[in-house]
SELUMTI-485773 format. One record per atom (N, C-alpha, C): x, y, z. Coordinates in pm, whole numbers, plus 50000, padded with zeros to 5 digits. Each point is the difference from the previous one (the first is absolute). Example, Ala and Ser with C-alpha at 12.3 -4.5 7.8 and 13.67 -1.06 7.14 Angstrom:
<atoms>
513194943150780
499115011950000
500905012050000
499655010549928
500825011950006
499235010950073
</atoms>
This chain:
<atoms>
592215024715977
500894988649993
501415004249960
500025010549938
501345010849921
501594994250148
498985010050085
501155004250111
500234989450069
499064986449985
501004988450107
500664991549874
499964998449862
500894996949935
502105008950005
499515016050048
501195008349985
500454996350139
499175002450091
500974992250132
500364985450001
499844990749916
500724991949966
501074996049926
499725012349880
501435003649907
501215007950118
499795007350109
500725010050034
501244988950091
498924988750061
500144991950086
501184990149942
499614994349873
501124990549917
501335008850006
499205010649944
501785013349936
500574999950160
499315004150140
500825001050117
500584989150050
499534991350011
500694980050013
501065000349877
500155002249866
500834998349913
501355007850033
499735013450030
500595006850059
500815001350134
499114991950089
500614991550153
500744990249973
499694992149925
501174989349960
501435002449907
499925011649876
500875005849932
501025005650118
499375003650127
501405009050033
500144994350194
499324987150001
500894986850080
501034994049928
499824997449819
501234993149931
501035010550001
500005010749988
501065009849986
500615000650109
499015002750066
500824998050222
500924986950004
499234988649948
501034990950000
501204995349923
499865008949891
501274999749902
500755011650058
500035012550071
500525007150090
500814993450083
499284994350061
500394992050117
501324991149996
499894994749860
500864990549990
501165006549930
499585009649957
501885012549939
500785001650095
498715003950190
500995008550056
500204988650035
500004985050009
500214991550134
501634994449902
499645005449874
501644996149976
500775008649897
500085015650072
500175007349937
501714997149916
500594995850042
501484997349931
499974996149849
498864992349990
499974997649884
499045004849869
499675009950073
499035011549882
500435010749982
500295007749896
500435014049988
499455009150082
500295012849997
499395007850059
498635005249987
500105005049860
498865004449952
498734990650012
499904984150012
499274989650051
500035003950134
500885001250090
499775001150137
499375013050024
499855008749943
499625018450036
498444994749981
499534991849876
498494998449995
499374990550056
500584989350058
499694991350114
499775011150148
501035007350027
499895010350123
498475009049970
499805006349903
499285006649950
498764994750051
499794986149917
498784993949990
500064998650192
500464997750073
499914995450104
500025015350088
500755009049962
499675012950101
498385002849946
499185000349898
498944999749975
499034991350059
500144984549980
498904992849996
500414988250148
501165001050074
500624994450126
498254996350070
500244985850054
498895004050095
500175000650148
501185001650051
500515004250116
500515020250036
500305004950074
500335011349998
502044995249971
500154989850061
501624996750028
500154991649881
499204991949928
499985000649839
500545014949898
498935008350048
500235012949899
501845003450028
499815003850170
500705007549998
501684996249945
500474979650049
500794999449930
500134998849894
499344999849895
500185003749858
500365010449956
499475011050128
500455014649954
501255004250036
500434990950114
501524997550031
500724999049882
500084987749969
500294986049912
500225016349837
499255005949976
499695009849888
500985007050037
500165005750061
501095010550108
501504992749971
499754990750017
501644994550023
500034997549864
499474996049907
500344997149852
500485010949933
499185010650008
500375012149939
500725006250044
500814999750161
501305006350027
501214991449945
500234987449978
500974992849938
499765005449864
499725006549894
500275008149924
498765012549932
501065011650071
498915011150040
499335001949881
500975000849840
499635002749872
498734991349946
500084989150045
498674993449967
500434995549872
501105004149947
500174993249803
501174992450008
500614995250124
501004992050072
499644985350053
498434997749938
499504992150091
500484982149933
500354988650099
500224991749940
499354994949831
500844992849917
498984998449939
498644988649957
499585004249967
498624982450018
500774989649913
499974984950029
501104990149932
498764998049868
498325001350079
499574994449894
499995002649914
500205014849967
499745010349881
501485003849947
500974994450056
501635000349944
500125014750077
501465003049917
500635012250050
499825013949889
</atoms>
């Protein structure tokens, strides 16, 4: 009886886990759809989460664009706008 109780624990943790990182896709989603108004460092982990977990190939790949172009508008990376929520 052990092992169909653990394939039911494995089962909750993989559904908990399927749903944890649809909300992230969709909080992604919604950085890049208005990137003007999120810092960078918010926009690099929205791209991130989405060159990772995209469920399109043209999902991934413009994020990996979208990553590309953020980090050439300042190459240093310690130039990066700053977040309003967290002040200056």
């Amino acid at each position: 009886m052990k092992p169909h109780l653990s394939v039911r624990k494995h089962s909750a943790r993989d559904a908990a886990r399927t749903d944890w990182i649809h909300e992230r896709r969709r909080e992604a989603r919604a950085v890049v759809a208005d990137v003007v108004h999120h810092s960078d460092h918010l926009i690099r982990l929205a791209c991130t989460v989405l060159v990772q977990h995209g469920e399109t190939d043209e999902e991934r790949e413009d994020a990996r664009i979208l990553l590309v172009v953020v980090d050439a508008r300042h190459p240093g990376r310690g130039n990066h706008r700053p977040d309003p929520e967290v002040g200056s």
